[in-house]
C-alpha positions in Angstrom: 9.8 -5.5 19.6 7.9 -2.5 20.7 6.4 -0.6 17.7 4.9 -1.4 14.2 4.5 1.5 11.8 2.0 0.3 8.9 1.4 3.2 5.8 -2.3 3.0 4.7 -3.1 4.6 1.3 -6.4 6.1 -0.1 -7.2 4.7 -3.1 -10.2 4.3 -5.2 -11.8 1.6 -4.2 -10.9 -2.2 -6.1 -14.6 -2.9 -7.0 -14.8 0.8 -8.6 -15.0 1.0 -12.4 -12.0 3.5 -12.8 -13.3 6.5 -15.2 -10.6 9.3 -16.6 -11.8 12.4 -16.7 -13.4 14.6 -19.5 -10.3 17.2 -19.3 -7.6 13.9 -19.4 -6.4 15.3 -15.9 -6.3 12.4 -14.2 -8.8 9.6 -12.5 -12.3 10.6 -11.6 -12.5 10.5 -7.8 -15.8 12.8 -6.8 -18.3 11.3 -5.7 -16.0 7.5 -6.1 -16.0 5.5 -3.2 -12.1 5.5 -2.0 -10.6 2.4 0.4 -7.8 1.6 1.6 -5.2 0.4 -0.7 -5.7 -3.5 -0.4 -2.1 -4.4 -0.1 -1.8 -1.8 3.0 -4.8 -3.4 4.6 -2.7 -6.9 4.5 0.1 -5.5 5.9 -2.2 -3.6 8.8 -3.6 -7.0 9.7 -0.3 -8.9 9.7 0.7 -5.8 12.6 -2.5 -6.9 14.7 -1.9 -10.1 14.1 1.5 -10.0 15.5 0.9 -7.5 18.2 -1.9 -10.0 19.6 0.6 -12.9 19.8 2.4 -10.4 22.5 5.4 -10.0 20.3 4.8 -6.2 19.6 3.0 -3.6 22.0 1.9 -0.7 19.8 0.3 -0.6 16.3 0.5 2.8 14.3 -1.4 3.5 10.8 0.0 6.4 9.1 -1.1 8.6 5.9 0.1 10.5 3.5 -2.3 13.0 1.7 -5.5 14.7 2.2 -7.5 15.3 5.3 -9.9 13.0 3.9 -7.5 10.0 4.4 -8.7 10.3 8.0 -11.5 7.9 6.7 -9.1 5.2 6.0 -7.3 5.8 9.3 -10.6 5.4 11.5 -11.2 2.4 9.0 -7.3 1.4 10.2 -8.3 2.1 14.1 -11.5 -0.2 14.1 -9.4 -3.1 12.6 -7.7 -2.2 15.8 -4.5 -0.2 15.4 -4.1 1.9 18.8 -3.1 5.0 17.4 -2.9 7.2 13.8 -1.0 9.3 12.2 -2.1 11.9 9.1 0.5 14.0 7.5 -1.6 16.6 5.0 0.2 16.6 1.7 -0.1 17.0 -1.8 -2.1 13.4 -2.9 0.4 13.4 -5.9 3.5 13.9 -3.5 6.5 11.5 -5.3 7.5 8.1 -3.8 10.6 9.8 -2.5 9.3 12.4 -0.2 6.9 9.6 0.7 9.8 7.6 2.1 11.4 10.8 3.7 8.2 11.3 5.6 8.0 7.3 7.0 11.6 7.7 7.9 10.8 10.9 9.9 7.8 9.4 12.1 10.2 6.4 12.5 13.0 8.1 14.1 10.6 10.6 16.2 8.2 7.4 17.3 11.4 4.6 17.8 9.8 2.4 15.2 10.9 -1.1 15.4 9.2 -2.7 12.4 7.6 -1.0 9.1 5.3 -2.8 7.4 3.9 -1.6 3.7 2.1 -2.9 0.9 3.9 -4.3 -1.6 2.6 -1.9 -4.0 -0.3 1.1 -4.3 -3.3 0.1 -6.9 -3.6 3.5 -8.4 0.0 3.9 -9.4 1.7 0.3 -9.7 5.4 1.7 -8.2 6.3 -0.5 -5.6 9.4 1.8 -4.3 8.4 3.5 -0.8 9.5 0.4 1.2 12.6 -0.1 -0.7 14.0 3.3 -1.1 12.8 3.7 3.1 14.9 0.6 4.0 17.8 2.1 1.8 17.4 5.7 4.1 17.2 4.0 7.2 20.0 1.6 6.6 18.5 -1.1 7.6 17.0 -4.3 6.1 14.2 -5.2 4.0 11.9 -8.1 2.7 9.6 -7.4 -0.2 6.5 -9.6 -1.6 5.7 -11.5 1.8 3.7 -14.1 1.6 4.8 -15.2 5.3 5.7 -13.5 8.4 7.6 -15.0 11.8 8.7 -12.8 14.6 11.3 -14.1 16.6 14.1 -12.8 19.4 15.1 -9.8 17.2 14.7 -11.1 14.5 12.0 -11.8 11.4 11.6 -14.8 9.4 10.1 -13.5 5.7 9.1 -16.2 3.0 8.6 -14.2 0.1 6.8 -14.8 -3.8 10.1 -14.6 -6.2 9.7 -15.2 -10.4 11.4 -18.9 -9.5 8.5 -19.6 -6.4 9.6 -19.2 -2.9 12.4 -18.1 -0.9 12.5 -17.5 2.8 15.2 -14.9 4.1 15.8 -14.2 7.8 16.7 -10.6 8.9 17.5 -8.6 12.2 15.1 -6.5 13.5 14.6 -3.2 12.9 13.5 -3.5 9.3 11.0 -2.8 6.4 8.8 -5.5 5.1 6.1 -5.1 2.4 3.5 -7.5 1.9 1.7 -9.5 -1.0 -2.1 -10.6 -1.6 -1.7 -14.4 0.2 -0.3 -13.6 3.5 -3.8 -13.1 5.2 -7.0 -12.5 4.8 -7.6 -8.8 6.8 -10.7 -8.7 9.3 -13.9 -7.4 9.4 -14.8 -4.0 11.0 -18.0 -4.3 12.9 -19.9 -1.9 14.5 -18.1 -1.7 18.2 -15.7 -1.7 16.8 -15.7 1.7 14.5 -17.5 3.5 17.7 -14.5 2.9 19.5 -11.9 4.2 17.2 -13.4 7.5 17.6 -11.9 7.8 20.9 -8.7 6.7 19.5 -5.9 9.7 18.9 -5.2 11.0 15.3 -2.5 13.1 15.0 -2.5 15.6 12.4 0.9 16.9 11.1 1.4 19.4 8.3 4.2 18.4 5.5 5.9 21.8 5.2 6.4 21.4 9.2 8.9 18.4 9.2 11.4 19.7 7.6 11.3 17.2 4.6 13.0 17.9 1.2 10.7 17.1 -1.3 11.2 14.8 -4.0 11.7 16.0 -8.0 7.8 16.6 -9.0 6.1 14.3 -11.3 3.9 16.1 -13.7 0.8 14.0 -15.4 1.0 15.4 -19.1 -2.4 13.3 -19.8 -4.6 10.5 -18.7 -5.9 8.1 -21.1 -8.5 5.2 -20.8 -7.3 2.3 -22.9 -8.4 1.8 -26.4 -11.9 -0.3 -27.0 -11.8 -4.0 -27.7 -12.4 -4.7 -31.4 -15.1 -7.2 -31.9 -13.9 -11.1 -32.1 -13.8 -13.0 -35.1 -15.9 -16.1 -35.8 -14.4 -19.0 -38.4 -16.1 -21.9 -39.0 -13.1 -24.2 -39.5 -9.4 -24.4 -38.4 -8.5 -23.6 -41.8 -10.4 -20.4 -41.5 -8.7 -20.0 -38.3 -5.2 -20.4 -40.3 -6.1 -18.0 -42.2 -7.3 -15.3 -40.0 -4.1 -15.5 -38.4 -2.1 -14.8 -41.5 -4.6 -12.0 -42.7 -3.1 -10.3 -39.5 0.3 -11.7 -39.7 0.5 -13.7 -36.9 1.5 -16.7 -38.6 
């Protein structure tokens, strides 16, 4: 195995208190500090992590999204991926002509393994790695909680409603990750100085050639409705009847 192509999303950061904003437009990012999407940054360390055993030469973060993304790609370069790629889109672009736009840089760069996030932690959809294995016709293994590189081939056990279950699957192929495969590393300071010397391409997405997606228009953003105050009972019969005031029981 030569390459490993690992997608790092912008998000607002996991320790951020999310706030909508005043017009209902959407999530209030100005002035928000904005991460990489956790799940990406598991899958980015898994890449290093196999590239260091020797069984992969080349480690590529890619993008997709705003120039400012090249934050998270820097972030992805000190971890210690050689090389980035940022493809400028529209932040809202569809999951669709997200997965057009992996399966372009893989057939340009000869990508040997894909590696994703399970899922993004703004949006929840948990599609680019599936409908990108179904594009490039090749196979996939979602929800890893284990990765082994072998000869060709992978060796995925993955988090199913039942437990476990390990599949095994030839090489080219698109895995995405869950929370307990690994624990990603710390950036230090060398560390980030050096990825500034590291190439970042910039690509435009109106230059390759990509048909985009049906749009996705946000009607209205919401926050969720206020916790009423608990209920104090003195006795399980109060209790009983509490829950048949509401009709629970």
């Amino acid at each position: 195995m030569e390459k490993i192509l690992v997608g790092l999303k912008r998000v607002v950061d996991y320790n951020v208190r999310v706030r909508v904003r005043n017009d209902g437009t959407g999530v209030e990012t100005d002035g928000v500090k904005m991460s990489i999407n956790p799940f990406d940054e598991i899958a980015l360390e898994e890449a290093l992590r196999i590239r260091d055993r020797g069984e992969a030469s080349e480690v590529i973060v890619l993008s997709i999204g705003s120039v400012d993304a090249q934050q998270q790609l820097r972030t992805g370069l000190a971890m210690g991926a050689d090389r980035a790629i940022l493809v400028e889109a529209d932040p809202g672009l569809d999951a669709l002509s997200i997965a057009r736009t992996f399966k372009t840089i893989v057939d340009r760069d000869g990508i040997d393994l894909v590696l994703l996030g399970k899922q993004a932690i703004d949006n929840d959809n948990s599609q680019t790695a599936q409908m990108l294995a179904a594009m490039w016709d090749r196979p996939q293994a979602t929800f890893a909680s284990q990765i082994a590189t072998e000869a060709g081939k992978a060796t995925v056990t993955r988090e199913v409603d039942a437990g476990l279950e390990t599949v095994e699957i030839d090489l080219p192929a698109v895995i995405s990750v869950d929370l307990r495969l690994n624990e990603p590393r710390y950036v230090k300071l060398p560390d980030i100085m050096k990825a500034k010397k590291k190439p970042l391409e910039q690509l435009a997405f109106a230059d390759l050639g990509i048909e985009a997606g049906p749009a996705i228009k946000v009607l209205a953003v919401e926050p969720p409705a206020e916790r009423a105050r608990g209920v104090m009972v003195n006795d399980v019969a109060g209790l009983v009847a509490a829950l048949k005031e509401k009709g629970l029981v």
